[in-house]
Backbone as CSV, one residue per row, in Angstrom:
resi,resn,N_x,N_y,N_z,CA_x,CA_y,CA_z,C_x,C_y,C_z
1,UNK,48.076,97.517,-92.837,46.874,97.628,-92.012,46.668,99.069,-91.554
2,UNK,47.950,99.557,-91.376,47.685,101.277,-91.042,47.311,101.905,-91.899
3,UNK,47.419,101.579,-93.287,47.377,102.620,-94.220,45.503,102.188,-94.551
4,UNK,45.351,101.068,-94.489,44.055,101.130,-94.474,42.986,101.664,-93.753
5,UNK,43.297,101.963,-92.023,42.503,102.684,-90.808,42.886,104.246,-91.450
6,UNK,43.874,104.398,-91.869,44.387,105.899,-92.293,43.492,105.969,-93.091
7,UNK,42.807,105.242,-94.265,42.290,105.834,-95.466,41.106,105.695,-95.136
8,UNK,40.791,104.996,-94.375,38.570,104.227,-93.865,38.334,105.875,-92.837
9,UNK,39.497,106.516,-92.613,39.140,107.525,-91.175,38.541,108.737,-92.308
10,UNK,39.180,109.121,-93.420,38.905,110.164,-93.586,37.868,110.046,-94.678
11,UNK,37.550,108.964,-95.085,36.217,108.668,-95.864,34.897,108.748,-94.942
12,UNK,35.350,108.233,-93.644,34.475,107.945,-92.914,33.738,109.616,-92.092
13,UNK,34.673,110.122,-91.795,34.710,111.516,-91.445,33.746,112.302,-92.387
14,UNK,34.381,112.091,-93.716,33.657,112.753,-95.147,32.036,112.490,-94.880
15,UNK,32.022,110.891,-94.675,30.420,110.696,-94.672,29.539,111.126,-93.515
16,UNK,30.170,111.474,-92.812,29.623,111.631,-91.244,29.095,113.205,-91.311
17,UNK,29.601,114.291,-92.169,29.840,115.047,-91.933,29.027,115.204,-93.455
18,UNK,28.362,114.526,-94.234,27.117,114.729,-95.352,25.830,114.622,-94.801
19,UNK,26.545,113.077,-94.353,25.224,113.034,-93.009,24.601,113.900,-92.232
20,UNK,25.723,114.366,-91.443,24.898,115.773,-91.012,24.305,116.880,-91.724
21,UNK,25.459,116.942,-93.048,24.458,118.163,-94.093,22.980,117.866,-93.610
22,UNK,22.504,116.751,-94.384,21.886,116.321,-94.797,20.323,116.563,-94.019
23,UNK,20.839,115.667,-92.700,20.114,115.753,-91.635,19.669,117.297,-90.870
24,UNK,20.604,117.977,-91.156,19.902,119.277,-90.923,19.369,119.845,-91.876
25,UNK,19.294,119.725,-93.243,18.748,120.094,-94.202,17.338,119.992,-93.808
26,UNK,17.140,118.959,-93.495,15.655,118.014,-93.263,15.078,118.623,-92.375
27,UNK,15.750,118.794,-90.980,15.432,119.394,-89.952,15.058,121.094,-90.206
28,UNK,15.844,121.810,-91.144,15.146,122.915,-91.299,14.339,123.334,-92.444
29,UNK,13.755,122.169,-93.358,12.874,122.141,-93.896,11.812,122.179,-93.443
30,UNK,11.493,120.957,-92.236,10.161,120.727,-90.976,10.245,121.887,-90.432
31,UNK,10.826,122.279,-90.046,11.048,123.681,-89.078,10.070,124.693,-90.347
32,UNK,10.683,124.816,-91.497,10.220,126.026,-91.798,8.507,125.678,-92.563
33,UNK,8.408,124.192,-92.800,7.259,123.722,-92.774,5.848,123.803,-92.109
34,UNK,6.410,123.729,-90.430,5.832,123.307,-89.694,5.336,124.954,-89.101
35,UNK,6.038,125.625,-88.908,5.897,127.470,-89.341,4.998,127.829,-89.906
36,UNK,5.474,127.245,-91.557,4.539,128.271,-92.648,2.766,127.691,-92.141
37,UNK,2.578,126.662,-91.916,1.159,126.051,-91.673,0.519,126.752,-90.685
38,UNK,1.164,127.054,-89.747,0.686,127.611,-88.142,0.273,128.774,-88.750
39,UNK,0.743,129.627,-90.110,-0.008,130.627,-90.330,-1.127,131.479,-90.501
40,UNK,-1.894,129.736,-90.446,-3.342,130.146,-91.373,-3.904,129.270,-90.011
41,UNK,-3.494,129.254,-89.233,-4.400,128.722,-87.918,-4.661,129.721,-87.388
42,UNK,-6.552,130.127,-86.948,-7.024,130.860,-86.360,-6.556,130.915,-84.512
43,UNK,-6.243,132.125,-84.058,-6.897,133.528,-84.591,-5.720,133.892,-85.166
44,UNK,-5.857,134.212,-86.371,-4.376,135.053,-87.153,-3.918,135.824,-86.603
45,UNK,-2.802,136.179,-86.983,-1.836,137.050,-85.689,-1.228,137.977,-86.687
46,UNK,-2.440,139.003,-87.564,-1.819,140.138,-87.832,-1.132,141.032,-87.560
47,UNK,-1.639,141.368,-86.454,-0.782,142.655,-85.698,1.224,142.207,-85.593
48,UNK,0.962,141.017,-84.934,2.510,140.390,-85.099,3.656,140.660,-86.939
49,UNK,2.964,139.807,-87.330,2.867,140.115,-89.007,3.280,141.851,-89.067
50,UNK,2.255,142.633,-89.009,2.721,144.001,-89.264,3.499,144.289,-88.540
51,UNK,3.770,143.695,-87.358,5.425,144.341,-86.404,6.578,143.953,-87.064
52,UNK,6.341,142.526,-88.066,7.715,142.020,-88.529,7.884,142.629,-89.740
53,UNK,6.826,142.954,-90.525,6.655,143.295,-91.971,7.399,145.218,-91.746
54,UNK,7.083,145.560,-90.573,8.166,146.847,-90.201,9.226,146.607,-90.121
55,UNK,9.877,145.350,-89.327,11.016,145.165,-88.699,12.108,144.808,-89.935
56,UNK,11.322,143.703,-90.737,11.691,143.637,-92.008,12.251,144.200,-93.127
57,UNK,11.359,145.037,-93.345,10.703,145.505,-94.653,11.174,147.103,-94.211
58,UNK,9.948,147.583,-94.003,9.906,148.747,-93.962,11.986,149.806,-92.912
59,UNK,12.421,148.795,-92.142,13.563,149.178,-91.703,14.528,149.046,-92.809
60,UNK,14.195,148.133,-93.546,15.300,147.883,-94.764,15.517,148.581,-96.136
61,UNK,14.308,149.613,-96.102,14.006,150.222,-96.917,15.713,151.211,-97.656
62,UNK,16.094,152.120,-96.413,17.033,152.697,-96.702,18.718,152.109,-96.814
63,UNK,18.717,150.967,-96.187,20.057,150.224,-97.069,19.696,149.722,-97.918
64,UNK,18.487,148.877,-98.806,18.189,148.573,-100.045,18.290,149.561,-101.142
65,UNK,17.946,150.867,-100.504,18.190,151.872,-101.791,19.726,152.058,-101.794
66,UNK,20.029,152.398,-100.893,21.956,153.208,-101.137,22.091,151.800,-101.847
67,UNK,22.096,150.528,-101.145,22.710,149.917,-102.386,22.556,149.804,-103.615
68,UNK,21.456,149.818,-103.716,20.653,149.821,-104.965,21.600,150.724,-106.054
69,UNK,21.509,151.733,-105.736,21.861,153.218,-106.083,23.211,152.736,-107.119
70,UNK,24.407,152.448,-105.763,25.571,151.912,-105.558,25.772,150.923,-106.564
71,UNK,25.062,149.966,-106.805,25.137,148.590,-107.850,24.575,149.329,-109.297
72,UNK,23.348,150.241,-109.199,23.307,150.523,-110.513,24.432,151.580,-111.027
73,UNK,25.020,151.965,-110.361,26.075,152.960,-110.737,27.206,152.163,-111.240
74,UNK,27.370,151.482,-110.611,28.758,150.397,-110.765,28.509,149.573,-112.245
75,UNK,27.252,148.947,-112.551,26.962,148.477,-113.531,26.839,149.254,-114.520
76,UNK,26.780,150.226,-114.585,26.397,151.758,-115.764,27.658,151.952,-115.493
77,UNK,28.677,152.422,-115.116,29.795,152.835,-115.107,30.586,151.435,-116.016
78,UNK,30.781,150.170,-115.550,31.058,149.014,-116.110,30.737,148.493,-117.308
79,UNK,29.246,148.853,-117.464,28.982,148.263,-118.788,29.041,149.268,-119.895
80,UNK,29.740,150.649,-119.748,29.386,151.433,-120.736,31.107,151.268,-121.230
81,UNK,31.747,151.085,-120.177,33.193,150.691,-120.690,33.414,149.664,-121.669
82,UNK,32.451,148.746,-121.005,32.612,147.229,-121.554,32.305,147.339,-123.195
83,UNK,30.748,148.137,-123.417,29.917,147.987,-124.708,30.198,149.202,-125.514
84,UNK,31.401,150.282,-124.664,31.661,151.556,-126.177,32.899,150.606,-127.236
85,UNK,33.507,149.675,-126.321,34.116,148.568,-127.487,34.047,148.256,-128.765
86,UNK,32.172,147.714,-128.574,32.012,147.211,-129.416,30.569,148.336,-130.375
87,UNK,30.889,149.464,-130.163,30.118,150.555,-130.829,28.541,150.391,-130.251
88,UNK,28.493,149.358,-128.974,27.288,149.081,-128.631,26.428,150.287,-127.529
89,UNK,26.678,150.811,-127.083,26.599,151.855,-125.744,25.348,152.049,-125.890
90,UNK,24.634,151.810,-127.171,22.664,152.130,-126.919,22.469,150.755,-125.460
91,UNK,23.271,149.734,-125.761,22.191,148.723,-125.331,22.906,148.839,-123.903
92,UNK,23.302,149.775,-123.131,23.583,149.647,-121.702,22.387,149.703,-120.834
93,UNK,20.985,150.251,-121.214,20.211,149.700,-120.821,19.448,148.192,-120.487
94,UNK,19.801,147.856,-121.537,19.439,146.254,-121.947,20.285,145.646,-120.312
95,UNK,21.541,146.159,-120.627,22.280,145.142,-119.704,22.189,145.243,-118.306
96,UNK,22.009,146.432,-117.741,22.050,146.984,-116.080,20.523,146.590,-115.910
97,UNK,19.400,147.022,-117.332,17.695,146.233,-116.610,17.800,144.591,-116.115
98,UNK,18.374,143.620,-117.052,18.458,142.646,-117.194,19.573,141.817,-115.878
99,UNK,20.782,142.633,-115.782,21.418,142.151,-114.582,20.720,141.724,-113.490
100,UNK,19.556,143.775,-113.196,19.018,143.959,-111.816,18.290,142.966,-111.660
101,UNK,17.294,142.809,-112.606,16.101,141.855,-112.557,16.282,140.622,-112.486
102,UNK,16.881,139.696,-112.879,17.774,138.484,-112.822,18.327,138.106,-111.827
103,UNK,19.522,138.888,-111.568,20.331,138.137,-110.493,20.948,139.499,-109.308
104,UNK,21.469,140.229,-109.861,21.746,141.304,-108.826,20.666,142.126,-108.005
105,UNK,18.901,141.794,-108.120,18.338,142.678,-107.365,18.257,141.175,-106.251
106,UNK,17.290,140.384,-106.733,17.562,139.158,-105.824,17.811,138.971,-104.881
107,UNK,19.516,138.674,-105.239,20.285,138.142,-104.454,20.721,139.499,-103.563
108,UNK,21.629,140.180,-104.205,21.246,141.555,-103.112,20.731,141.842,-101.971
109,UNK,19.266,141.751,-102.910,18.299,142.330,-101.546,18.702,141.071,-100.450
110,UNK,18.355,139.770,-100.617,18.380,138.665,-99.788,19.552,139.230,-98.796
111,UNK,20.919,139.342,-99.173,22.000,139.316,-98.495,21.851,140.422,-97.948
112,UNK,21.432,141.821,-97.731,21.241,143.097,-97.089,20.415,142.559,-95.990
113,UNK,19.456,141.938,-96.650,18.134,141.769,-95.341,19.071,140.683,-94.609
114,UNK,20.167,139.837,-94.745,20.291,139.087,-93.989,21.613,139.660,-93.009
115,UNK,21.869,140.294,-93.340,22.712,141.376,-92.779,22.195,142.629,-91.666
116,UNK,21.068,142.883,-91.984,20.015,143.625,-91.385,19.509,143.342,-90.172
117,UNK,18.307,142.545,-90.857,17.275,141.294,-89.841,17.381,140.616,-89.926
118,UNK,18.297,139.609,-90.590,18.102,137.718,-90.649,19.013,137.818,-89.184
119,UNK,20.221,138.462,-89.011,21.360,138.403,-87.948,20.740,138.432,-86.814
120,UNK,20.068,139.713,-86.600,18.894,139.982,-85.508,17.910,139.331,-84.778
121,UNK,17.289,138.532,-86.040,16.462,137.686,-86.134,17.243,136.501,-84.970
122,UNK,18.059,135.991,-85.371,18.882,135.073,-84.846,19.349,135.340,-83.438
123,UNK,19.828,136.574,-83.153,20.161,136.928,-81.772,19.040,137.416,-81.281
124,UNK,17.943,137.734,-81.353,16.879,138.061,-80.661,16.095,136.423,-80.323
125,UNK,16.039,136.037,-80.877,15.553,133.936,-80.916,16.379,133.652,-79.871
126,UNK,17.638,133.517,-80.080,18.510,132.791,-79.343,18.985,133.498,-78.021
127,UNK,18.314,134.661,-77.675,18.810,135.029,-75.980,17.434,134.641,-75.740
128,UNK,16.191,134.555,-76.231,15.033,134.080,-75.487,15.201,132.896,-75.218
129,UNK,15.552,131.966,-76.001,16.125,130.578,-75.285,16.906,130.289,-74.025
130,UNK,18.296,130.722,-74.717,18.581,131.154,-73.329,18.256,131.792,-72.334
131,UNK,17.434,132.721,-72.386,17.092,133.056,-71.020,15.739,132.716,-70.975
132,UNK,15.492,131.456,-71.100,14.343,130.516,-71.146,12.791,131.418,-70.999
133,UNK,13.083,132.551,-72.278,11.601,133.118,-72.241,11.000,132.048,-73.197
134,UNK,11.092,131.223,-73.898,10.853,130.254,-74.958,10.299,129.002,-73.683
135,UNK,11.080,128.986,-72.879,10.407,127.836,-71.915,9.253,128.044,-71.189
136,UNK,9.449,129.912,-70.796,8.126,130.660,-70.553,6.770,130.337,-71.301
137,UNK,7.080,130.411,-72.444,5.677,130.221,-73.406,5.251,128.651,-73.137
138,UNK,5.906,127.909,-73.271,5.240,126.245,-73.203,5.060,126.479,-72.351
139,UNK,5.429,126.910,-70.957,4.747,126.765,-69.636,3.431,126.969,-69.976
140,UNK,3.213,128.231,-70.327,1.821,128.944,-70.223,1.014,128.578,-71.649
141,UNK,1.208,127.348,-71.993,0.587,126.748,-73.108,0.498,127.570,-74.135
142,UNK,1.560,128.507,-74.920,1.957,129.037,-76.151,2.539,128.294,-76.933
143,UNK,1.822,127.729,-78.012,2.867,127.668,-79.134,4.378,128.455,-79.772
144,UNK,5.388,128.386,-79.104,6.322,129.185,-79.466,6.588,129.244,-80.898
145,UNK,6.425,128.115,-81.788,6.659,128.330,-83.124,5.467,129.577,-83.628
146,UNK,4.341,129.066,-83.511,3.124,129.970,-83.757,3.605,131.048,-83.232
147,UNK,3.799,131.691,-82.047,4.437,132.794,-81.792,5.002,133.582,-82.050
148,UNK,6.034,133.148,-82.286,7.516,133.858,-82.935,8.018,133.426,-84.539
149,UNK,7.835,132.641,-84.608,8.027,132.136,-86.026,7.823,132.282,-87.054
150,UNK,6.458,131.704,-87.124,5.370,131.676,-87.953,4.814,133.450,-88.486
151,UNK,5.027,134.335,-87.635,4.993,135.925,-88.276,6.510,136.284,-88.701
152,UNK,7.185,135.827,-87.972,8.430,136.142,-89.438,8.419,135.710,-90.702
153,UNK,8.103,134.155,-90.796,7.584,133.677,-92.081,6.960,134.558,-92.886
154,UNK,5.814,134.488,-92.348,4.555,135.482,-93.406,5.010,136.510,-93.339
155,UNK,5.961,137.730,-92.639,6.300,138.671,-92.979,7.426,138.738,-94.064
156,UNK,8.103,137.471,-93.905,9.536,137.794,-94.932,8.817,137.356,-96.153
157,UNK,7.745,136.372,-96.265,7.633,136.437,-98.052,6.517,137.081,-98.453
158,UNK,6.188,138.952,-97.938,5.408,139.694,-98.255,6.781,140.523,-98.540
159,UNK,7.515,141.017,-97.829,8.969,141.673,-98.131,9.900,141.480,-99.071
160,UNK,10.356,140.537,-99.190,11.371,140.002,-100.085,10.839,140.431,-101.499
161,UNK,9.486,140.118,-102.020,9.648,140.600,-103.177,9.520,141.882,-103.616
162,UNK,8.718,142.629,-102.443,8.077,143.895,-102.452,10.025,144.964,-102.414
163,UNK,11.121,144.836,-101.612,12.182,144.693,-101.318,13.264,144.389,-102.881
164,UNK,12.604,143.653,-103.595,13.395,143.433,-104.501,13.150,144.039,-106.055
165,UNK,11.722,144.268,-105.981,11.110,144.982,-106.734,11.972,146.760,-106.870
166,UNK,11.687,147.068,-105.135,12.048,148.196,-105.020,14.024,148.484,-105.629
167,UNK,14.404,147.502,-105.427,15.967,147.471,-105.366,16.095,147.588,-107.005
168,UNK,15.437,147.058,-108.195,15.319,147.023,-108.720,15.198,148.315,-110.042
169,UNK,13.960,148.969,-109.314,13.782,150.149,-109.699,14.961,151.381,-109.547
170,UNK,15.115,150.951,-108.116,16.213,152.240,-107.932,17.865,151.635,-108.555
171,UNK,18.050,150.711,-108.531,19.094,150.261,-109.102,19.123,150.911,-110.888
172,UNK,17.827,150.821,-111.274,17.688,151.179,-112.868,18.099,152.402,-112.892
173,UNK,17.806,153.385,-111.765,18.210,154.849,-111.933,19.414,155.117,-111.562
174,UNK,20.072,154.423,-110.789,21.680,154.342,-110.657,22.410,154.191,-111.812
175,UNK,22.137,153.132,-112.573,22.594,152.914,-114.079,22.114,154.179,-114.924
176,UNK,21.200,154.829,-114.758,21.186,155.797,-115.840,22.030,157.181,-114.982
177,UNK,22.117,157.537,-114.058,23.016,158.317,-113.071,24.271,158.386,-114.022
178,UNK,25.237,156.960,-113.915,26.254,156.680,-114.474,26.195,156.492,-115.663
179,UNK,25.355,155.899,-116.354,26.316,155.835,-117.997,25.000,157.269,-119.016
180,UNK,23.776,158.090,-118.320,23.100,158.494,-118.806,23.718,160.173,-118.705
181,UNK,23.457,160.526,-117.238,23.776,162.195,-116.762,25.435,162.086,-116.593
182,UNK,26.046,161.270,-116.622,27.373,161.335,-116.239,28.238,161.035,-117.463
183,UNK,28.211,160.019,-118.395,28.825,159.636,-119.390,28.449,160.423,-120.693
184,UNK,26.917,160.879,-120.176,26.496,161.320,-121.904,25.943,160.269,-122.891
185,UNK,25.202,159.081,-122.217,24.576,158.610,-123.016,23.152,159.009,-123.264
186,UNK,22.394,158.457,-124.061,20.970,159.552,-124.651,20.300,158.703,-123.623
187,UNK,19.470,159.355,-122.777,18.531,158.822,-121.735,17.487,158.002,-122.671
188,UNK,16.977,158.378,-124.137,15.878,158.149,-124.149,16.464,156.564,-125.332
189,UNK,17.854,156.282,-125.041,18.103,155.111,-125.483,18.133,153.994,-124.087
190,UNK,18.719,154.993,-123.614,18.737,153.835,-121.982,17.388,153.002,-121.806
191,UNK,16.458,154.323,-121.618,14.723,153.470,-121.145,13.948,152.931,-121.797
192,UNK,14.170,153.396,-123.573,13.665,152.315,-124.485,14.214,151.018,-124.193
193,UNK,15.841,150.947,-124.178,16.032,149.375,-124.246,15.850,148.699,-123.031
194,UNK,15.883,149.447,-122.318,15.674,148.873,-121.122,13.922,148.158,-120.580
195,UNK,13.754,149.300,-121.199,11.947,148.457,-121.368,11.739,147.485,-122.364
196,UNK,12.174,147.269,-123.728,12.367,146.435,-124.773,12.952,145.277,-124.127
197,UNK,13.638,145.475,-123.774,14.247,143.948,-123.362,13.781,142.963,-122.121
198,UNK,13.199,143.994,-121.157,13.067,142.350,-119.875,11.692,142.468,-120.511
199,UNK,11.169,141.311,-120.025,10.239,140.497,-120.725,9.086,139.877,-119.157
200,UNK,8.162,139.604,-118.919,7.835,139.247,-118.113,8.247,138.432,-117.337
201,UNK,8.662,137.057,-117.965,9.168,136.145,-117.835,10.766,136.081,-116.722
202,UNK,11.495,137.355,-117.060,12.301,137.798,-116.139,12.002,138.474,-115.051
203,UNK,10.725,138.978,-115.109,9.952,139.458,-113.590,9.698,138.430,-113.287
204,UNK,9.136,137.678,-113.358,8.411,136.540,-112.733,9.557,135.672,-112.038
205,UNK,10.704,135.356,-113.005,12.058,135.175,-112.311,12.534,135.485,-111.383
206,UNK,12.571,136.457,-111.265,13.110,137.792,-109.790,12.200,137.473,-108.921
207,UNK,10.760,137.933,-109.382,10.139,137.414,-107.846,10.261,136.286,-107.676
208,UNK,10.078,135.047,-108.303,10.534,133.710,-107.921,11.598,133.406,-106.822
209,UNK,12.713,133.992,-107.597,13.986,134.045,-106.365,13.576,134.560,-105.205
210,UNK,12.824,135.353,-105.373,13.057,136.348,-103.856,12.567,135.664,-102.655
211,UNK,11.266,135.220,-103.402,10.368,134.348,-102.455,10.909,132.772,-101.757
212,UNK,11.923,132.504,-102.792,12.722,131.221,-102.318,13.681,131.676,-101.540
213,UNK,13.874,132.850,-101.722,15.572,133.625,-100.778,14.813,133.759,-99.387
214,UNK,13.459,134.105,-99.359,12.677,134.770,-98.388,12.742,133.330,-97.706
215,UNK,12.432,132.139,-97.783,12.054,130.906,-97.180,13.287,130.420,-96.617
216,UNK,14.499,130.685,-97.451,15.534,130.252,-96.698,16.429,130.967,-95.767
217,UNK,16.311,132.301,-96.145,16.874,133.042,-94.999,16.399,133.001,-93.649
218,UNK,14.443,133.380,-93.633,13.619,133.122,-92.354,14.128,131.833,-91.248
219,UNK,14.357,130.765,-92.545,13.931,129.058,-92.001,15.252,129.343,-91.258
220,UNK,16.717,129.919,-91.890,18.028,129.135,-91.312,18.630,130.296,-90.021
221,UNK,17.705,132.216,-90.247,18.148,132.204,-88.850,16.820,132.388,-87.390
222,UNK,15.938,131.999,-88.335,15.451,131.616,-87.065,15.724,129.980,-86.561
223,UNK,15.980,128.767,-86.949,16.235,127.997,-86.955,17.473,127.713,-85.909
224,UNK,18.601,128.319,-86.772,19.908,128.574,-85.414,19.220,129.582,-84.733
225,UNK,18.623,130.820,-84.460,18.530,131.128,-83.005,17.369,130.280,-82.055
226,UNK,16.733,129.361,-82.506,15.803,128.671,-82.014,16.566,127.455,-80.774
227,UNK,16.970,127.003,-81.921,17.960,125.878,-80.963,19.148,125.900,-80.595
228,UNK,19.667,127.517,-80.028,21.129,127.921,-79.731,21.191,127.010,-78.426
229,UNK,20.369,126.502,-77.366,20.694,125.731,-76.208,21.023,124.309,-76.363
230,UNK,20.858,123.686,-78.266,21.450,122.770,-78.767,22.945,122.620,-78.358
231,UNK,24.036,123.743,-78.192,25.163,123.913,-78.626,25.950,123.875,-77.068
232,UNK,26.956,123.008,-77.670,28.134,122.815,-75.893,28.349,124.386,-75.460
233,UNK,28.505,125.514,-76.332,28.593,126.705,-75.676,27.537,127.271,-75.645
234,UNK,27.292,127.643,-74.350,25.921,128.289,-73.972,26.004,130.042,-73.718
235,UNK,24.596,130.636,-73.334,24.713,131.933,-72.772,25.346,132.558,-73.769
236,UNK,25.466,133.875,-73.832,26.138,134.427,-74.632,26.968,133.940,-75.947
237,UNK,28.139,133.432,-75.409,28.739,132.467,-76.879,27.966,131.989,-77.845
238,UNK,27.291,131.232,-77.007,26.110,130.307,-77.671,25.478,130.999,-78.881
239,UNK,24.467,132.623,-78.303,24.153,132.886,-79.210,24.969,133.726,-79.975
240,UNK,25.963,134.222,-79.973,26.730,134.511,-80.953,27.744,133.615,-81.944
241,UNK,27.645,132.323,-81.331,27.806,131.717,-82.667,26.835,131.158,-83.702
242,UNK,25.131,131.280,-83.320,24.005,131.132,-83.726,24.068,132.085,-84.459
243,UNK,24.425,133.085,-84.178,23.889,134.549,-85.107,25.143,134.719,-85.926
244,UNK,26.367,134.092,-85.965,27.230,133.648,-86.999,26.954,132.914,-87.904
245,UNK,26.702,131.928,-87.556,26.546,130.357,-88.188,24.901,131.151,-89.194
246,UNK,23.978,131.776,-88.752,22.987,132.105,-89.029,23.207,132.978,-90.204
247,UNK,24.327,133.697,-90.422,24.276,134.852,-91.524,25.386,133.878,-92.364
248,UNK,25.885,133.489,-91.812,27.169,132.830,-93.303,26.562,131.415,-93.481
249,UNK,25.478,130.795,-92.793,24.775,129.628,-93.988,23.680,130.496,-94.698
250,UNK,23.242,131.311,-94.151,21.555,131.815,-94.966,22.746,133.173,-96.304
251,UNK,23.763,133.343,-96.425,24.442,133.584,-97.595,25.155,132.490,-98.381
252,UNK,25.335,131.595,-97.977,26.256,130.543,-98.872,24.294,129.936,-99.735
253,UNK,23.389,129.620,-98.839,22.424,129.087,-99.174,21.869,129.824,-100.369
254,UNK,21.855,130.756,-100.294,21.324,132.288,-101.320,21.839,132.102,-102.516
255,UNK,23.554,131.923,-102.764,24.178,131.928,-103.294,23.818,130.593,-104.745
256,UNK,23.973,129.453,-104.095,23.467,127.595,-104.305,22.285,127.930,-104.451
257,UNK,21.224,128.553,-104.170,19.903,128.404,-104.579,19.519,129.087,-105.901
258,UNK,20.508,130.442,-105.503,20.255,131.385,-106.968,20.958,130.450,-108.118
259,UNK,21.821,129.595,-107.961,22.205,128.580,-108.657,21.627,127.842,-109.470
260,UNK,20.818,127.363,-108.650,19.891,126.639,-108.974,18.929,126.477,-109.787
261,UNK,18.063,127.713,-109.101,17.012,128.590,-109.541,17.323,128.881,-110.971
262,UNK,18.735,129.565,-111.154,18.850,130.247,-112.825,18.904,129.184,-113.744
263,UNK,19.357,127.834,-113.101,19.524,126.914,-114.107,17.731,126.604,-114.944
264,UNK,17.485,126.486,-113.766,15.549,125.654,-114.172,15.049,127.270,-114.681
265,UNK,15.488,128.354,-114.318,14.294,129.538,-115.046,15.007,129.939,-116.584
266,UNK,15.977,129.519,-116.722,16.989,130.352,-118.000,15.895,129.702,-119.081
């Protein structure tokens, strides 16, 4: 009889604890649902929009490039090792265009910006709660989602691709840095193949991702800093485990989505 309560506990645990996946899945789907709609309800709230599309975007500009830089170097340095093997070294273009555009500008960019502003995002949400400026607004009949929300939304999926585009480009010149001015490969093999080979179809890919990276990063840290007064630890703690919980699900999510994503676009 014990060994049976022993074995029902940790099945039971297992399910309790999908359940919740699950249920918050849902919950920050509506959340980021219920957001994106408030967007297009008059009077539009541009000016907001262009404060986030700075806060965003335009602040992220200069860690998107160093990395950028950084990854195309690493990949041009890597793949010229990899392909003088096989007498291949023209097509190191092929491979550092095709990485960036695919999967390393993407995901990248996503994880910088969430490192950036998604974190921010989250601790700036979650001390207004707590310090019930969020209760302020319903007082005074504000939509707080419309408020605060709803212009991060529309700002992160004007960014993300514009952001990934850029990462992209400069990443291409990192790769020619390393395997072009540094190794001695013929530049004018790098940018032929490199233009020969991605195909639209792999742009369209990239931005695809970005715009799905853009929906889930927004949704999960504004989401935890929204409802940090959900949590037994409050005040401070509170939101610093919001703005935890906020950057290591909106990267594991990035990760499973780009997953995803490559399966249905390949």
């Amino acid at each position: 009889m014990d060994l049976i309560v022993t074995l029902k506990n940790p099945i039971a645990a297992v399910g309790r604890e999908v359940l919740d996946f699950i249920r918050l899945m849902g919950r920050m789907f509506l959340f980021f649902l219920w957001g994106f709609l408030l967007i297009f309800q008059p009077p539009f709230q541009f000016d907001k929009i262009r404060q986030q599309v700075y806060f965003i975007g335009m602040k992220s500009v200069f860690v998107i490039c160093l990395t950028a830089v950084f990854t195309g170097l690493v990949l041009g340095l890597q793949g010229y090792y990899a392909l003088v093997k096989y007498g291949s070294t023209a097509a190191l273009g092929s491979a550092v265009a095709l990485s960036l555009v695919r999967e390393m500008g993407p995901v990248l960019t996503a994880i910088m910006v969430i490192a950036r502003a998604g974190s921010a995002m989250a601790a700036e949400i979650g001390i207004m709660r707590v310090s019930e400026q969020i209760d302020a607004l319903e007082t005074m009949d504000i939509n707080p989602m419309r408020y605060l929300i709803s212009p991060r939304i529309a700002a992160a999926l004007v960014c993300f691709p514009l952001l990934t585009a850029l990462f992209d480009v400069v990443g291409l010149y990192g790769g020619y840095l390393s395997g072009s001015a540094l190794l001695g490969l013929n530049p004018a093999f790098y940018f032929s193949r490199a233009q020969s080979s991605v195909e639209m179809s792999d742009i369209v890919g990239g931005f695809i991702k970005s715009i799905v990276f853009a929906m889930v990063v927004v949704t999960v840290c504004c989401f935890q800093g929204y409802y940090t007064h959900t949590r037994t630890e409050y005040g401070a703690k509170g939101v610093s485990l919001s703005t935890t919980q906020a950057v290591v699900i909106s990267c594991v999510l990035v990760l499973v989505t780009d997953y995803v994503l490559t399966t249905f676009l390949l």
